[in-house]
C-alpha positions in Angstrom: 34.4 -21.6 14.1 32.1 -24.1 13.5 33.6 -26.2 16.6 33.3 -23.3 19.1 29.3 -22.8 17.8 28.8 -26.6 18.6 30.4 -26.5 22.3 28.0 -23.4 22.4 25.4 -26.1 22.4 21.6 -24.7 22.8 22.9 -20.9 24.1 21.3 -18.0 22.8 23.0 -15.0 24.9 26.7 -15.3 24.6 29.7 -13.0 26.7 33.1 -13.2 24.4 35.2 -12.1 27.2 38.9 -11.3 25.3 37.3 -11.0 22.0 39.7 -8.5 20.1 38.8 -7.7 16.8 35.7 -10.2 16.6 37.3 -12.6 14.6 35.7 -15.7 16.8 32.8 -14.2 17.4 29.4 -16.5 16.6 27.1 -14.3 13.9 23.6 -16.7 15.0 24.1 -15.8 18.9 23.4 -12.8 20.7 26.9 -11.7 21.6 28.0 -8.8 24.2 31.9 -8.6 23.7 34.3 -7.9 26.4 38.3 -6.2 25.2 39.9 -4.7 27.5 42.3 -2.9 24.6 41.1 0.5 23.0 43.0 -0.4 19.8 41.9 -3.6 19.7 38.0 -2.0 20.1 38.8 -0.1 17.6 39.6 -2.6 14.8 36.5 -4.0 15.2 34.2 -4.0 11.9 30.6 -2.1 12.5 29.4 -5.7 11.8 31.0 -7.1 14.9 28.8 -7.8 18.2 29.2 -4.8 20.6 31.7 -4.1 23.1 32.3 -3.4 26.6 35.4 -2.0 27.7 36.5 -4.1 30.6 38.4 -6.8 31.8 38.1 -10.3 32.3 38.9 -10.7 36.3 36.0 -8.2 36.8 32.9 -8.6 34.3 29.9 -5.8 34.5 27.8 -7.9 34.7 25.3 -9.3 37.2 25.7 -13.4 38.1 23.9 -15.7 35.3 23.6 -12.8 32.9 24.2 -14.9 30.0 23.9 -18.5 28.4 27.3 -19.4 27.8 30.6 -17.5 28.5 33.4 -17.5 25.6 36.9 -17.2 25.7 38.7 -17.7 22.2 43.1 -18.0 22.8 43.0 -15.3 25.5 43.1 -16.7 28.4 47.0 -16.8 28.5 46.7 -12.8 28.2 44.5 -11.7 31.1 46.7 -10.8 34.7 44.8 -13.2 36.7 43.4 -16.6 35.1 41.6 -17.9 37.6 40.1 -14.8 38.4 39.2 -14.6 35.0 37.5 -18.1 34.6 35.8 -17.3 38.0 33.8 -14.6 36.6 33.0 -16.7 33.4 31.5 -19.3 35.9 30.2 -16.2 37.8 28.3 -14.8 34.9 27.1 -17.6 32.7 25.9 -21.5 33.2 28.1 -23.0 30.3 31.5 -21.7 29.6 33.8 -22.5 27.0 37.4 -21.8 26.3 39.7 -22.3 23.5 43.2 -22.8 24.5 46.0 -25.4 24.0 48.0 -27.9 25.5 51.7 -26.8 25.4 52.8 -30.9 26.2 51.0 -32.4 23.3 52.1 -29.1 21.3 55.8 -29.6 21.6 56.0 -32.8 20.6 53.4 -32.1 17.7 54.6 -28.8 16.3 57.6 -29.1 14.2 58.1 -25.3 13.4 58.8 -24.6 17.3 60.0 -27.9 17.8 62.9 -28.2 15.6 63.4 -24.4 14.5 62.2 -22.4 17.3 62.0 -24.1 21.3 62.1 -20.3 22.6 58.2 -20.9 21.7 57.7 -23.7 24.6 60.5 -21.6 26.9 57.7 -19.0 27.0 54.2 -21.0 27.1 55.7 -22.7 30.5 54.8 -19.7 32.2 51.3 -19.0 30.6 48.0 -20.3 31.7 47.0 -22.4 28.8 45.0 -25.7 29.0 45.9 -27.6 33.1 45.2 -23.8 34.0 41.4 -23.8 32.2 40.5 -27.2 33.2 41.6 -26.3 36.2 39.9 -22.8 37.1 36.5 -24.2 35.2 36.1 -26.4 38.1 33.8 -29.4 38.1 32.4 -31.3 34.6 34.7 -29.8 32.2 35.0 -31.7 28.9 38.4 -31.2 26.9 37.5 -31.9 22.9 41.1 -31.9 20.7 40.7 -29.7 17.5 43.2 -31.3 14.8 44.5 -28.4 12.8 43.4 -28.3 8.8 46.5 -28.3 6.1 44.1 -25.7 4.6 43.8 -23.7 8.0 43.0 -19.7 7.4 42.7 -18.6 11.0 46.7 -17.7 10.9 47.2 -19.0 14.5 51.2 -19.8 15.1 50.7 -23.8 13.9 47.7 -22.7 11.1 50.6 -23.7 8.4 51.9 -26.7 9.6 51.6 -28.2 5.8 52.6 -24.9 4.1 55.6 -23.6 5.8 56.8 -21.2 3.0 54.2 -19.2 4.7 56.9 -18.6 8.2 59.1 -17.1 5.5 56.4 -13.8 5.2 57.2 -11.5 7.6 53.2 -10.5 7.1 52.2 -13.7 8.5 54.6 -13.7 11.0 53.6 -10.2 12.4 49.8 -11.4 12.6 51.0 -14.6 14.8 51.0 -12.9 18.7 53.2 -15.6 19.9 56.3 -14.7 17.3 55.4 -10.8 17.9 56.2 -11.3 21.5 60.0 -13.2 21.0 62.6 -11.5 20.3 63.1 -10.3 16.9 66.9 -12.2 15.9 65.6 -15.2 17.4 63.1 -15.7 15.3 64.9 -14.5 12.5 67.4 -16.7 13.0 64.8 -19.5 12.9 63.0 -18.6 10.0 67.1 -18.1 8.1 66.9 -22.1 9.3 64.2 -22.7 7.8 64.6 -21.2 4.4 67.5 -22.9 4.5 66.6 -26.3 4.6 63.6 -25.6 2.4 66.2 -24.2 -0.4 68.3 -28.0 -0.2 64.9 -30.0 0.1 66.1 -31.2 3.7 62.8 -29.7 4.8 61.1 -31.9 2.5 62.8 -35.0 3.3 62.2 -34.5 6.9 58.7 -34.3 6.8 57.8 -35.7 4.0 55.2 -37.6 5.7 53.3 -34.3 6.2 52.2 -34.4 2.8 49.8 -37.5 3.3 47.9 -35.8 6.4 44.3 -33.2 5.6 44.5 -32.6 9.6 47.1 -32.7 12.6 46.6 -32.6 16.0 48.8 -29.8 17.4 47.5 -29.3 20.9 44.8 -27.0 20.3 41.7 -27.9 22.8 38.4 -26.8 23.7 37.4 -27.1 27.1 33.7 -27.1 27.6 31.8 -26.6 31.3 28.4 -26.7 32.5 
């Protein structure tokens, strides 16, 4: 969080288009959240910014209506991307997306990599970070964010140094990206898994895991204006 209030830079007024339950929101801006799902509004805590209902490819809002723009992992979700990152541009003279890069990811990521590839089978279709740099047009600035062993934000690589955690069908439900494959395969994955981490073959494998506080796993902040 404290990344994303950085490459807010000096912005006061702040749209969270895709903003779900809040959980990315910035408490020291004045925020004006955009969710498009009425269960998703609804989850929100009283604390939480307030919310339009709409969607990302048309904002209600009139051109330079804000500071900044902010998309937090969302982008990959909206029906038209580039509309989407039009309309940030549109509405705001700094945008600034949180996404990933699904190249440095599979290389990276050792949970999808070696126990679950169906992840990167499905990213190749999704707008993720060529698509942002991409649709933010001209001075964009990409800025890698290494994942902390100690990571709470339970994004899919969040437990790249804990991964007992893949075993807890809580922590799997919360992960959108396993929610979305099909049930035996990941099953079938995580059986892998608890396999090699019952003989210690998990262990040997990565041992060098152990030594690391952060990891880059593809996760990116693009910045523009």
């Amino acid at each position: 969080m404290e990344a994303v209030r950085k490459a807010l830079g000096q912005a006061h007024t702040v749209v969270n288009v895709g903003a779900g339950s809040g959980s990315y929101e910035p408490s020291d801006r004045a925020v004006t959240a955009i969710e498009p799902s009425l269960v998703m509004i609804k989850q929100r805590p009283q604390s939480a910014a307030p919310v339009v209902c709409a969607v990302a490819e048309a904002l209600p809002f009139r051109s330079n209506s804000f500071d900044a723009s902010l998309a937090v992992f969302t982008v990959h979700h909206w029906t038209d991307a580039d509309a989407g990152l039009a309309e940030m541009r549109r509405v705001a003279s700094r945008q600034v997306v949180l996404t990933w890069d699904p190249v440095v990811s599979a290389k990276a990521f050792w949970f999808a990599r070696d126990y679950l590839p169906e992840v990167y089978e499905r990213e190749r279709h999704l707008a993720t970070l060529e698509k942002v740099v991409v649709g933010l047009g001209s001075n964009v600035k990409v800025v890698p964010l290494p994942v902390p062993a100690d990571c709470a934000d339970g994004v899919l690589a969040a437990y790249w140094r804990r991964p007992q955690a893949y075993l807890d069908p809580a922590v799997r439900a919360a992960v959108s990206t396993l929610s979305l494959l099909p049930t035996p395969v990941v099953d079938s994955a995580v059986k892998r898994l608890e396999n090699d981490l019952d003989d210690g073959a998990w262990s040997k494998r990565y041992q060098n895991l152990s030594n690391l506080d952060s990891l880059d796993l593809g996760y990116r902040l693009v910045i523009s204006g």
